[in-house]
VEXFIPA-78492 format. One record per residue (C-alpha): x, y, z; residue in one letter. Coordinates in steps of 0.001 Angstrom, whole numbers, padded with zeros to 6 digits, always signed. Example, Ala and Ser with C-alpha at 12.3 -4.5 7.8 and 13.67 -1.06 7.14 Angstrom:
BEGIN
+012300-004500+007800A
+013670-001060+007140S
! end
This chain:
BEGIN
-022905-003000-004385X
-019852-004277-002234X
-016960-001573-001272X
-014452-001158+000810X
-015295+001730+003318X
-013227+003221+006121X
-014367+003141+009749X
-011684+004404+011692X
-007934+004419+012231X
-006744+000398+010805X
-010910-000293+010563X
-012192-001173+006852X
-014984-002978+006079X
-016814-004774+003389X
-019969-002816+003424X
-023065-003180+001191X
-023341+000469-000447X
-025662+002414-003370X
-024705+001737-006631X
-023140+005041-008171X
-026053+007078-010607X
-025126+009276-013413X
-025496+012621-011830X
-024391+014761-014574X
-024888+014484-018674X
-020748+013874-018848X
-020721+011144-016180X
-019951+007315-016616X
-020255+004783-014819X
-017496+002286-014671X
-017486-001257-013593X
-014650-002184-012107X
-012592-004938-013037X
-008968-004300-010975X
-008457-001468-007694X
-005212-001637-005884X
-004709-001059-002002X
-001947+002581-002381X
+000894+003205-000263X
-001325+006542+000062X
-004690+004989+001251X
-002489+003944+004200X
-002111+007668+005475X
-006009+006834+006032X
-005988+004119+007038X
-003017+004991+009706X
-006049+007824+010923X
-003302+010057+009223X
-005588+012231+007202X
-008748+013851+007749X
-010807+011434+006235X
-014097+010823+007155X
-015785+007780+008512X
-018016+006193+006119X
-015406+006905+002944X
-015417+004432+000231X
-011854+004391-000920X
-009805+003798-004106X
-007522+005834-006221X
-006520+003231-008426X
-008596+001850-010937X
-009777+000127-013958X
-012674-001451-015608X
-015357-001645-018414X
-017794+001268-018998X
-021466+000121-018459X
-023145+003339-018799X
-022884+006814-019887X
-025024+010203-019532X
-026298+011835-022288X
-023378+014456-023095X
-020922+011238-023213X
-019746+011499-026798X
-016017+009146-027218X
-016567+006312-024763X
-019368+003894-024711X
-020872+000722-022611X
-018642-001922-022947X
-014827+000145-023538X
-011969-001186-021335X
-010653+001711-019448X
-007818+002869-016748X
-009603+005642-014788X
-007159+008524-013826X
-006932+009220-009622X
-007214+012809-010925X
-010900+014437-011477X
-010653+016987-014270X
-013095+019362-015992X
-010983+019711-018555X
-011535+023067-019248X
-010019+025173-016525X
-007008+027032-017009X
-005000+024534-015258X
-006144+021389-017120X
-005829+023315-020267X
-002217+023855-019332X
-001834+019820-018707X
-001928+020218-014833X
-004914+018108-014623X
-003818+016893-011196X
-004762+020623-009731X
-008548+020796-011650X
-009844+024358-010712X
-013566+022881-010947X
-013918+019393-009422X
-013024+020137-005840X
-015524+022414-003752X
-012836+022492-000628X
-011893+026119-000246X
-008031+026025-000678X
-007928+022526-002046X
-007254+022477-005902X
-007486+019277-007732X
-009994+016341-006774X
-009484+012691-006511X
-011666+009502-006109X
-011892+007813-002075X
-008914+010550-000754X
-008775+012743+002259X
-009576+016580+000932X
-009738+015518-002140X
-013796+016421-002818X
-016904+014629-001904X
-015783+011663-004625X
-016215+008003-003621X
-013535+005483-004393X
-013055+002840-006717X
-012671-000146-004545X
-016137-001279-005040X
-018087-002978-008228X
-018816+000252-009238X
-017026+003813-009879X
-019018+007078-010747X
-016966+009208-013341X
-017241+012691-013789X
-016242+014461-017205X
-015874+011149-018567X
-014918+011808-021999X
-011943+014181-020994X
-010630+011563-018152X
-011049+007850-018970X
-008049+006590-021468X
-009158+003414-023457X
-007347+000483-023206X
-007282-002634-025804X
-010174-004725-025111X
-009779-007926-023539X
-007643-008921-020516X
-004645-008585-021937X
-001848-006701-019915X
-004240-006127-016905X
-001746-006357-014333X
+000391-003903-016195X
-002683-001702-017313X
-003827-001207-013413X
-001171+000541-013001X
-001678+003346-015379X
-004093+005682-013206X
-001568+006462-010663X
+001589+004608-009162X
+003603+004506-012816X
+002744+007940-014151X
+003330+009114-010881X
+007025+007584-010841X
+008072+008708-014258X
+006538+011989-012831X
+009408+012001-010179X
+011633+011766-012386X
+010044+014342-015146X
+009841+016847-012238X
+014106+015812-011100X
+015035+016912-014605X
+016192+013289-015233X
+018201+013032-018813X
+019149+010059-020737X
+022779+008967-019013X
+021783+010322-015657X
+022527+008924-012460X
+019683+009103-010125X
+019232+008287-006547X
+015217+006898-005820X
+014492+007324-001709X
+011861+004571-001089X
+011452+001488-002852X
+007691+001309-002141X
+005482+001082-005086X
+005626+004210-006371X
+009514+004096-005743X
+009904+000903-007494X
+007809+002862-010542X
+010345+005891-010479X
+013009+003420-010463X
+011382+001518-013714X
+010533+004897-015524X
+014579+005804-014631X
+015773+002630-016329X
+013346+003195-019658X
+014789+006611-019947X
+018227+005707-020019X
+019623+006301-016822X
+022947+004975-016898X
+022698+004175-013083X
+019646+003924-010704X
+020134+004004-006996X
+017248+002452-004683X
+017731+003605-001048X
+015309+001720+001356X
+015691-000823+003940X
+012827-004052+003215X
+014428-006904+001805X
+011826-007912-000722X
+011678-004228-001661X
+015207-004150-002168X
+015149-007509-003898X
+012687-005945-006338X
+014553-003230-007432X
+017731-005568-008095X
+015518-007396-010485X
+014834-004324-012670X
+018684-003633-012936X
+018459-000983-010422X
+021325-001090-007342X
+019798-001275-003904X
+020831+000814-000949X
+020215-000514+002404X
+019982+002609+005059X
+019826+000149+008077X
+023319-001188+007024X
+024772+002565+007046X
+023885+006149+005987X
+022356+005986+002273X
+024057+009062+001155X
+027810+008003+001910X
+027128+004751+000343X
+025774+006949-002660X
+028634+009083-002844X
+031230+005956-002140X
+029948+004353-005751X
+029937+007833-007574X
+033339+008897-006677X
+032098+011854-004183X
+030126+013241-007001X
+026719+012052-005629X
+023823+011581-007944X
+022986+013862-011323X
+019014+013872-009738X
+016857+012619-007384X
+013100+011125-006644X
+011586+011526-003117X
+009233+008451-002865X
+008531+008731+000863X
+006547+011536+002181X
+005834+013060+005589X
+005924+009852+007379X
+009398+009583+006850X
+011514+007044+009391X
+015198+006282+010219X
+015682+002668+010921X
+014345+002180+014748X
+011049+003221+013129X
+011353+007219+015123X
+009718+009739+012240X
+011808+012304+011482X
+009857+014113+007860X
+012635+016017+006846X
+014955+013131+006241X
+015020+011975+002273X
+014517+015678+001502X
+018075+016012+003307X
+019749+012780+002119X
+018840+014010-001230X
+019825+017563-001102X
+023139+015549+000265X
+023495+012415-002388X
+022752+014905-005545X
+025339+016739-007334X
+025454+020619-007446X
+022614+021929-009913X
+020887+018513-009623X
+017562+018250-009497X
+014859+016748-007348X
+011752+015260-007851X
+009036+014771-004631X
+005986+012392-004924X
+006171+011519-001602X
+003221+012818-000164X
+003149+015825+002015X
+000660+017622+003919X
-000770+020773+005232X
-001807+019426+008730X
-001165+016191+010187X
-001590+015845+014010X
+000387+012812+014362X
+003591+014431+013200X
+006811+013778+015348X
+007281+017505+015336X
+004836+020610+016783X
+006277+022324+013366X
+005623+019481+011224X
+001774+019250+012609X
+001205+022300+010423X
+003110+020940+007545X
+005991+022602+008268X
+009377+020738+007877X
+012511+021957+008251X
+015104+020296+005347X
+018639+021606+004779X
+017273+024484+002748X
+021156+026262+002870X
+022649+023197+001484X
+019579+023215-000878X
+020524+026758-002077X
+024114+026807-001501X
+024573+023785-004106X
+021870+025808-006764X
+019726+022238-006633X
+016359+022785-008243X
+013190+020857-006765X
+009717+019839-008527X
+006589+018817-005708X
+003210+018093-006274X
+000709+015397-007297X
+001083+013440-010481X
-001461+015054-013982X
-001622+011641-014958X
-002989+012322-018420X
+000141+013911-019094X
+001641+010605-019053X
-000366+007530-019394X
-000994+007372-023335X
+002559+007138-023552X
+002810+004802-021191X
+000385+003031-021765X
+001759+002448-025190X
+005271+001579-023599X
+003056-001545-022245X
+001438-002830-025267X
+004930-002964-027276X
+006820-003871-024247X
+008823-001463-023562X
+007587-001495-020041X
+006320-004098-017771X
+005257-001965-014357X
+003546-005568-012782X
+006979-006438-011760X
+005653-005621-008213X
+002657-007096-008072X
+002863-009484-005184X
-000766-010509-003980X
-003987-010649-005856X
-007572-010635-003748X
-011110-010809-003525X
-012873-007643-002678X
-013837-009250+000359X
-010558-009996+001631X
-009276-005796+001288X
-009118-005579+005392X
-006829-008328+005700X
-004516-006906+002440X
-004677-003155+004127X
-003554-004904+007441X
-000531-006986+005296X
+000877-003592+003344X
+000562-001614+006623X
+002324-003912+008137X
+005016-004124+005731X
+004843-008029+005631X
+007300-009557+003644X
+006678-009788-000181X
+003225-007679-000032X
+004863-005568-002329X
+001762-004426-004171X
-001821-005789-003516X
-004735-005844-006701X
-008284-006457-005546X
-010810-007820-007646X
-014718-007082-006942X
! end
């Protein structure tokens, strides 16, 4: 089969691969129908991440089941299906507790709980931006869609980038009536932003500093905040009469940048402990990590960053972190689609071939304007 497989730092390639076997009785194999190109993959593809050469990646994805093993019981050949980025037994004390996103099974890496398909650390998993997807514990992790092609733009979104917004906000302690401030208007930015709006935030603040990002978040009713036209936390704090924000999402990570482009990783966590009120909460799905050698700091290289933790504790804020258990959401949300209640392809800009995924990494690492969010079809 055809997949997208990483070479090197800003090196993928089309590669001819083996087709994925069932391994284990509870495994499926998925064909897939829509993968999309993550603001995460490009901490790989950057040469960010420990990654190894040869990975085929792909968090994000969806398709039709064409086979099963023999201990497969609720899905069959032929189900439409959104595949979670999570890898969960199902059984272990943290995915009975709903924190499927930190598996105590799936993920041999000493240290490292919580798997993921095509990711850096993540466990010896191949990705989903190929024809074909191996899927472990199948009946416990694939949610079945309508069948058809209804809603497929909206659908592809389900296995990470919206639950993982509405996460963001889940973790900021968002209420109906809120305020909330949203630091990066990247895809899964945009998503927090949408998942604000559906659960009645009375205000949603978009702080980044890409035009057709920006643009974006206008169109969902949100209020954009342009950091390289002045510091994002006084124009916060202008609007809201000094009181700042009720919560906040951190949609950026440990790549973090003021508006020359110079890193610094502790800035949204310190424009947010700024632009939210006293007791507000915040909410980070901006990726962070344990190591990363191309840090702007010698503390930061061992995932150690250095936010306003005083001001953190002196205003009693409370802060949520971690990866997205998307099964925890994406029923729901997946329902909010089919009644339209939600719409999350908003931010779909560019649609591709499989064969064309080096030239769409190269376009969304390069911020191009309007490749907002890239789909690739094998």
């Amino acid at each position: 089969m055809k997949a997208v497989v990483y070479q090197g730092p800003r090196d993928v390639t089309v590669a001819n691969v083996p087709d994925p076997k069932i391994k284990a009785p509870t495994d499926a194999i998925v064909r897939i129908t829509t993968t999309n190109i993550c603001g995460s993959d490009l901490h790989m593809y950057e040469g960010r991440s420990t990654v190894e050469r040869g990975k085929v990646l792909g968090h994000e994805n969806m398709g039709i089941v064409e086979e099963v093993g023999s201990g497969v019981s609720r899905v069959k050949p032929g189900d439409r299906v959104s595949v979670p980025f999570n890898i969960a037994c199902g059984t272990c004390r943290n995915c009975v507790e709903g924190w499927t996103s930190f598996c105590l099974r799936t993920n041999p890496i000493d240290g490292v709980d919580g798997a993921a398909y095509g990711y850096a650390d993540m466990g010896p998993y191949d990705g989903g931006q190929a024809e074909l997807l191996r899927v472990p514990y199948a009946d416990f992790n694939l949610l079945e869609l309508p069948p058809g092609d209804a809603h497929e733009h909206d659908f592809t979104m389900l296995s990470d980038i919206f639950p993982t917004g509405w996460h963001g906000t889940e973790l900021a302690g968002m209420r109906p009536g809120d305020r909330v401030a949203v630091f990066g208007a990247g895809p899964v930015g945009l998503m927090a932003a949408h998942s604000a709006m559906i659960r009645g935030a009375s205000e949603v603040f978009v702080v980044d500093k890409e035009r057709d990002r920006l643009d974006l978040a206008g169109k969902i009713g949100a209020t954009p905040v342009d950091f390289s036209k002045g510091d994002p936390v006084e124009q916060i704090l202008d609007v809201t009469d000094g009181r700042g924000a009720d919560c906040g999402v951190e949609a950026v990570g440990y790549q973090a940048h003021d508006p020359s482009g110079q890193e610094h990783p502790e800035l949204v966590l310190d424009n947010l402990v700024r632009s939210v009120r006293s007791t507000g909460g915040i909410g980070v799905v901006g990726v962070y990590v344990p190591q990363d050698p191309g840090a702007a700091t010698d503390a930061a290289k061992h995932g150690r960053v250095a936010f306003d933790y005083g001001t953190f504790f002196s205003k009693g804020q409370q802060m949520g972190t971690g990866q997205c258990p998307v099964m925890r959401y994406n029923r729901h949300l997946r329902d909010l689609i089919i009644t339209g209640r939600a719409s999350p392809s908003f931010l779909v800009s560019h649609e591709l071939p499989l064969d064309q995924a080096p030239d769409g990494y190269r376009h969304f690492d390069d911020r191009d304007a309007g490749w907002t969010k890239v789909l690739l079809h094998p």
